[in-house]
N, C-alpha and C positions, 0 to 999 in steps of 0.2 A: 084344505089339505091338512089331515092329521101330523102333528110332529109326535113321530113316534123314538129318536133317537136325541135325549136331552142331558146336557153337560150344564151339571149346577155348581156353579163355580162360589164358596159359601165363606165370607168373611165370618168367622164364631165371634168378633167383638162387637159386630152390630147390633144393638137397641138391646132391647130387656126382652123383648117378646121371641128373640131366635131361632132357640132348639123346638119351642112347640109349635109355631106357624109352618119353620121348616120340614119337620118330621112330618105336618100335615097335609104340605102339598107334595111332597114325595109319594105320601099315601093313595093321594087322590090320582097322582101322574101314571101309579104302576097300574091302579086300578084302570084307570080308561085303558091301559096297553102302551104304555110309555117307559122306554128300558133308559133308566135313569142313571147316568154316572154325576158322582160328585164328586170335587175337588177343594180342599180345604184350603186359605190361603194361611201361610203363618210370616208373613213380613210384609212390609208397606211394600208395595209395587208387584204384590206377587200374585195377583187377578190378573194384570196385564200380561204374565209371563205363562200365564197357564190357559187363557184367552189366544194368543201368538201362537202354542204350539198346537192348534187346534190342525189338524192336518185333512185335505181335502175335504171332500163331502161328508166326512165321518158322523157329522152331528148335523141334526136338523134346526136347533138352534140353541143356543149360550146363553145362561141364566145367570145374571149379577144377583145374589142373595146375597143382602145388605146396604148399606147406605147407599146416597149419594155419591160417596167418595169410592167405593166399590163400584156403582156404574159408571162411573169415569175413568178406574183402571181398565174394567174389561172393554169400554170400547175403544180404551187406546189400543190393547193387543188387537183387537178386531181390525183396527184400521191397517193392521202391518200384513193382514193376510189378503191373499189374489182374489179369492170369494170369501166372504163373508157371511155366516151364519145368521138369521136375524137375531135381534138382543131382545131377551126377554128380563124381567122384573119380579123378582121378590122383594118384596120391600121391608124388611128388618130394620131403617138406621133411627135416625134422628127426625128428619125432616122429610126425606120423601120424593122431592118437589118433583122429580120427574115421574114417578108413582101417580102422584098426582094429576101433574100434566095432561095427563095418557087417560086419567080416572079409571085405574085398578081399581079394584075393589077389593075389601079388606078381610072376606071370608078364603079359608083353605079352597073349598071347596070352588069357591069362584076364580080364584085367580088358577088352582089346579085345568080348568077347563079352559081358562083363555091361551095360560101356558101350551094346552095341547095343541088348540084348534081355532085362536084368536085370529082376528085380523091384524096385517101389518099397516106400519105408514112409513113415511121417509124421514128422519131425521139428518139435519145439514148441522152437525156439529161446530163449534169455532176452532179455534187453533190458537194455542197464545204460545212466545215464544219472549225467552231474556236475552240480555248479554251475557248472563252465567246461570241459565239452566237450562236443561233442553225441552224442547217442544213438546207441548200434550194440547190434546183435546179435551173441549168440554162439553158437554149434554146442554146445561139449562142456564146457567148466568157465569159472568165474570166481572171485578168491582174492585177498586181501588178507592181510598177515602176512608168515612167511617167502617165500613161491611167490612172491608180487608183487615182493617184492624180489628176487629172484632173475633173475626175468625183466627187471626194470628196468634191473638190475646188467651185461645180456650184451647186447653190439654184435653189432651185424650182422655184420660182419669177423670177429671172433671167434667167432658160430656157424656162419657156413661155413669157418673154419679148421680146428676142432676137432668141429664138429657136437657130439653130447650130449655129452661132454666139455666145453662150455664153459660146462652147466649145473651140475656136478661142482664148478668152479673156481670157480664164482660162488656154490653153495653152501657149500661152505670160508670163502668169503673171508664171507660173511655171515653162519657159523655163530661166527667166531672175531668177531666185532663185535659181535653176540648185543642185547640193549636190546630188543625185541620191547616195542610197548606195550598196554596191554588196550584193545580195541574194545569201543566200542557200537555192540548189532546190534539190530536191531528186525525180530522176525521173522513178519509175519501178526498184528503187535499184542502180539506176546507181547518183553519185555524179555531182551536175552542178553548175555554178556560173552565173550568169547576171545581170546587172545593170536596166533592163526591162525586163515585161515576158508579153507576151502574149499565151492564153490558148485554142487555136482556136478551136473548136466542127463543125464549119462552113466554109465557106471560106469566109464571106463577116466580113466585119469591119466598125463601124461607119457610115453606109448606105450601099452604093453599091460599097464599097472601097473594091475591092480583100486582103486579107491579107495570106491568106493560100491556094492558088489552089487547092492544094488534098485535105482535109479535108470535109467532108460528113457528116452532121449529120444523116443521114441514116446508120450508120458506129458507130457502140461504138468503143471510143478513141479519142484523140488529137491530133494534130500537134500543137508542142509547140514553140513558135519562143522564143527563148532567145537573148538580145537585147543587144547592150554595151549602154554606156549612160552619156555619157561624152557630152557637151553642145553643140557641132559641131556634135556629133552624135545624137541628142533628133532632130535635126531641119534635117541634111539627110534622118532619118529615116520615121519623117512625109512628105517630099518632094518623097522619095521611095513609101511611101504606096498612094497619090495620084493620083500617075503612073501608082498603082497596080505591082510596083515590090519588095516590103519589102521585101519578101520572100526569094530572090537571090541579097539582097543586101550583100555585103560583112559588116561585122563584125555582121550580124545576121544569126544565125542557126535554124534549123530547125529540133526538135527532136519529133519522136510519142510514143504516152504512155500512160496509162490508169489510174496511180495514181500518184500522184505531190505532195510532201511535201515540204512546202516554209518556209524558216527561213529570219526574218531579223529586223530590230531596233523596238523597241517596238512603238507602235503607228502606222506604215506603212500604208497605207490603202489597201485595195483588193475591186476590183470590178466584178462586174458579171454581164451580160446582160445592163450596162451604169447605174448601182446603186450600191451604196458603200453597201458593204457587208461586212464591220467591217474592222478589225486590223490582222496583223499577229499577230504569227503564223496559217496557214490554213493548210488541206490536201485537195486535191481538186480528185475525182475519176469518173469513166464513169460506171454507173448505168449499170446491167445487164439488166435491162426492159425497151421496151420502150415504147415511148406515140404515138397515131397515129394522125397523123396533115394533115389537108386539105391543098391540095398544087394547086400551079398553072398552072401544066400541064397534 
């Protein structure tokens, strides 16, 4: 079934590639017979707000143009409406990883056709929620330990200076600071400890980094990798996932589970789809509904 009715909802600070990719699949959408609205976001949270007021059947489906952190605001709006449009993919940011996940592919021209007339699948998003912030969903991972800090660590200015290079720098600078302290996780009732955690919904990490093989987001639930994190362990463990073998590295586990309660020093930070999502303490859970999302095959 053709989507003929498409609301492109277009962060302008994502990635370097933006205004041309963008203007390209606009190109190819009007061409097939696609009457395309776009909405510009100009403040943090303002995809989720323009995703929300998406009213009845009006669109055939909602296109997050730009990051990762953009497909996490619009299907947070998505999640607040009665039906839900499926969520389609531009991928302008940094990283991608749900781009990837899905294997868009990275011509106008290609992704213009999937946008129109692709197949969907189900995505079972997480949910993380604090003591003082409110609750959002995530697409592809969630992570407290070194990754949270990491991501905490990198300005805005900074990642579009440098792009992944200014995760590099902020790894450095947090591998040489090192102190990692042990978490309590509480995972489906069962007691855990790690000095890193990652929260995998997906299998892919940081781009097209495997981090989790089995993990589906088509699948409510986790593979949670619980990490040690000792300063020889922070530098094997990014050398592992490079590889794509973190998963079967020794002194990392691999636990599945559908709700995560994390304890540990005040201030800690948690991340979620490659954007600080505040401080421990978190619960983090696998949403019984899910969202349907244009994929690449």
């Amino acid at each position: 079934m053709s989507r003929k009715r498409i609301l492109i909802i277009h962060n302008p600070t994502s990635g370097r590639r933006s205004a041309n990719l963008m203007g390209a699949v606009v190109t190819g959408l009007t061409a097939l017979g696609a009457r395309v609205d776009i909405r510009v976001t100009e403040y943090a949270g303002h995809a989720t707000a323009l995703a929300a007021e998406v009213t009845g059947d009006s669109q055939d489906c909602i296109v997050a143009a730009g990051g990762d952190g953009t497909v996490n605001e619009v299907i947070n709006g998505l999640a607040r409406l009665d039906v839900a449009p499926p969520l389609g993919i531009l991928p302008l940011g940094t990283a991608n990883v749900l781009a990837h996940e899905l294997t868009l592919p990275k011509s106008a021209t290609a992704l213009a056709e999937i946008l129109f007339d692709g197949n969907t699948q189900t995505l079972y998003p997480g949910r993380i929620k604090g003591e003082e912030q409110p609750e959002r969903l995530f697409a592809q991972m969630a992570g407290v330990g070194m990754d949270a800090r990491i991501v905490a660590g990198v300005s805005g200015p900074m990642k579009r200076l440098l792009g992944k290079g200014a995760y590099a720098c902020e790894a450095a600078r947090q591998w040489l600071k090192g102190g990692l302290p042990t978490y309590q996780i509480d995972i489906d009732g069962t007691p855990h400890q790690a000095r890193s955690m990652i929260i995998a919904n997906g299998k892919l990490y940081g781009g097209r980094f495997v981090a989790a093989p089995d993990a589906d987001i088509s699948i409510r639930g986790f593979d949670i990798l619980l990490l040690e994190g000792g300063r020889f362990d922070m530098l094997a463990n990014t050398l592992a996932l490079l590889v794509n073998r973190l998963s079967s590295k020794s002194g990392v586990r691999v636990v599945k589970g559908r709700k995560i309660t994390i304890f540990g020093p005040a201030g800690e930070p948690v991340q979620a789809d490659g954007d600080d999502m505040g401080t421990l303490p978190v619960t983090i859970e696998a949403v019984p509904d899910p969202l349907m999302v244009i994929g690449g095959q």
